[in-house]
Phi, psi and omega in degrees: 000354178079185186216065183263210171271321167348286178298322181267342201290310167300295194298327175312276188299351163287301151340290196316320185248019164267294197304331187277356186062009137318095219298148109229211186191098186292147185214202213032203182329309181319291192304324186290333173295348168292314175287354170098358159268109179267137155208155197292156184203160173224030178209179157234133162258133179219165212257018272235161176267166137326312156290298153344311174274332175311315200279327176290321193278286177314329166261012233204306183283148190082329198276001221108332161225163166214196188296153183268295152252169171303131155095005194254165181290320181279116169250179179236120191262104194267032145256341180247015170046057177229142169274140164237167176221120202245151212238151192244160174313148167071000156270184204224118182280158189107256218260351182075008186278129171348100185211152167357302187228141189222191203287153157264180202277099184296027192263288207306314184248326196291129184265154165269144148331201136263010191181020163187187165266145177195147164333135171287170204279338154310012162273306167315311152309321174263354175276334177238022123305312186286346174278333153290242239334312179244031187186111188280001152282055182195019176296332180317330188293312161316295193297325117029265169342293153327279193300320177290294126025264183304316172309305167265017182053047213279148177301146177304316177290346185292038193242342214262336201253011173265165186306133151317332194298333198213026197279304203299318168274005113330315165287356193244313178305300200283006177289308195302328172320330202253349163316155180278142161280140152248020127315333204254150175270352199268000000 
């Protein structure tokens, strides 16, 4: 998995906040390379309650981190000079507007891992369907989908165990998954 300032930059703020008993859960790209879809990324997301962050910021800041502005949710880990950005339980991913799914609370859904905590991936899967679906600057997510879909080679039912809100285009994706490129060696 390497060794970059990214990674550590994940392992670093996951520690602090295993050691502090704080549920989270890293998620995006990070998470998704926890699953075996490598893809490049420069930042980390990770998942928190409201109490989590409260609770991450009082022990933390100044500390190795700090705020991106005053009051903001999202820190900056100034020893590996990486933004993290943190999403919170119970907001709405994409456009953040009310919709079926939303983030959960991670005492509650986050699993370990093999080197961090991280959402299971069908969760994951279904948090960026709902974000491409509703905020057209978020197609990358969809594309995510896609691509992990082919990577790992997911089965046509994992649509059965997603929100409805977001089955049909999980189904529309793993149809694109199984074309041939007829560009690709692969």
């Amino acid at each position: 998995m390497g060794d970059s300032p990214v990674q550590r930059a994940m392992l670093d703020i996951s520690k602090a906040l295993k050691d502090a008993g704080i549920p989270h859960a890293i998620l995006g790209a990070m998470a998704l390379n926890e699953y075996g879809y490598l893809r490049m990324t420069t930042d980390v997301d990770i998942l928190l309650s409201a109490e989590g962050l409260r609770r991450f910021k009082e022990l933390h800041l100044g500390r190795g981190y700090v705020e991106k502005f005053p009051g903001s949710k999202g820190v900056r880990d100034s020893r590996n000079g990486v933004s993290i950005d943190i999403l919170l339980a119970g907001e709405f991913p994409g456009d953040g507007k009310p919709k079926p799914v939303r983030f959960p609370d991670p005492a509650l859904a986050a699993v370990a891992g093999e080197r961090v905590c991280l959402l299971p991936l069908e969760k994951l899967l279904e948090l960026k369907l709902a974000s491409g679906l509703s905020a057209p600057h978020r197609l990358k997510d969809l594309a995510d989908v896609l691509e992990v879909i082919k990577a790992l080679a997911l089965p046509e039912d994992v649509a059965s165990r997603l929100d409805p809100s977001v089955r049909a285009k999980y189904l529309e994706l793993w149809a694109a998954a199984q074309v041939k490129d007829p560009y690709s060696d692969g």
